[in-house]
N, C-alpha and C positions, 0 to 999 in steps of 0.2 A: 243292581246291587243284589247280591244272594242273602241268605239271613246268616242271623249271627252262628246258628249252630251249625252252618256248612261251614266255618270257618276253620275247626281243626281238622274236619278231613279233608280239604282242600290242601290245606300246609304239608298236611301229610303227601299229599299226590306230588306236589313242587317237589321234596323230599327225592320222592324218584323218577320224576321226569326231567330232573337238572341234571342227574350225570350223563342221562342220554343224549339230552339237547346242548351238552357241551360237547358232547361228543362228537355229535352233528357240524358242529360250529369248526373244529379240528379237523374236518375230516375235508375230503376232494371235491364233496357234494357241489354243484353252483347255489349262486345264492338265493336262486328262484327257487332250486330242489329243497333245499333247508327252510324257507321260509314255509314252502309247501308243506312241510313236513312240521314244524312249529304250528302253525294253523290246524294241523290235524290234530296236535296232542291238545291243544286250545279247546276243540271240539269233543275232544275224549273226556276231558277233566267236564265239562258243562255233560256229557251224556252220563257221568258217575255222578254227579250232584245232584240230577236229573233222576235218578234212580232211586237214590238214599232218599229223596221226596216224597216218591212216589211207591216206594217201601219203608215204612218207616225201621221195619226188625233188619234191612242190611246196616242200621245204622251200630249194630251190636257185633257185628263180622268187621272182622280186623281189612283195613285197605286195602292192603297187600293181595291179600285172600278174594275179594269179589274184584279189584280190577284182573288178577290173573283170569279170571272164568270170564268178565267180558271181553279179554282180547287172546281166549284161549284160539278159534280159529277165524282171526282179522281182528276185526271189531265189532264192537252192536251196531244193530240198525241205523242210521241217522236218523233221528225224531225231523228233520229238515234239508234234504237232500235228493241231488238227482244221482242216477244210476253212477257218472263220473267222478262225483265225488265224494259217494261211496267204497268206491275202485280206489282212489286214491287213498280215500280213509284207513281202508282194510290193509292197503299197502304198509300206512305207517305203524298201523299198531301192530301188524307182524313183526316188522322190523323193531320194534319197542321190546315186544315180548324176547326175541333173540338176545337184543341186548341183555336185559334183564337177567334171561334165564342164564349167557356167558358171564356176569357179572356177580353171580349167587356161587358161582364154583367157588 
């Protein structure tokens, strides 16, 4: 259980990780690929809660705004990870950010 004040910018990350992760779900991916890929945004949202922690002043930066810079190129580092699934990681949040940035036009 996280604390109580991760809870609105948590809401906020579901906010924009649902139209992608339906996306996901629509789309040709297998369902190892999407799951894989579910799992990484799982892991994205815990390294941005992990952050606002660990900073307390990102917690005054709009979400939008510091998740774009940690997944400006991949993702951040994994605070728990080997080399492959970091590779994998970086993969999804590219592909995140793409969405994202096709969805903002």
């Amino acid at each position: 259980m996280g604390l109580e004040k991760d809870l609105p910018p948590g809401e906020q990350l579901l906010t924009l990780f649902r139209p992608f992760l339906e996306n996901l779900a629509a789309s040709d991916l297998s369902p190892k690929t999407i799951q894989k890929h579910v799992d990484n945004m799982w892991a994205l949202g815990g390294e941005f809660i992990r952050d606002l922690n660990y900073d307390q002043s990102l917690r005054k930066r709009p979400v939008e705004q510091h998740l774009f810079e940690m997944i400006e190129d991949g993702g951040p580092l994994l605070y728990d990870g080997g080399e492959d699934q970091q590779r994998s990681f970086d993969s999804t949040c590219r592909k995140f950010r793409r969405f994202l940035t096709a969805t903002a036009r």
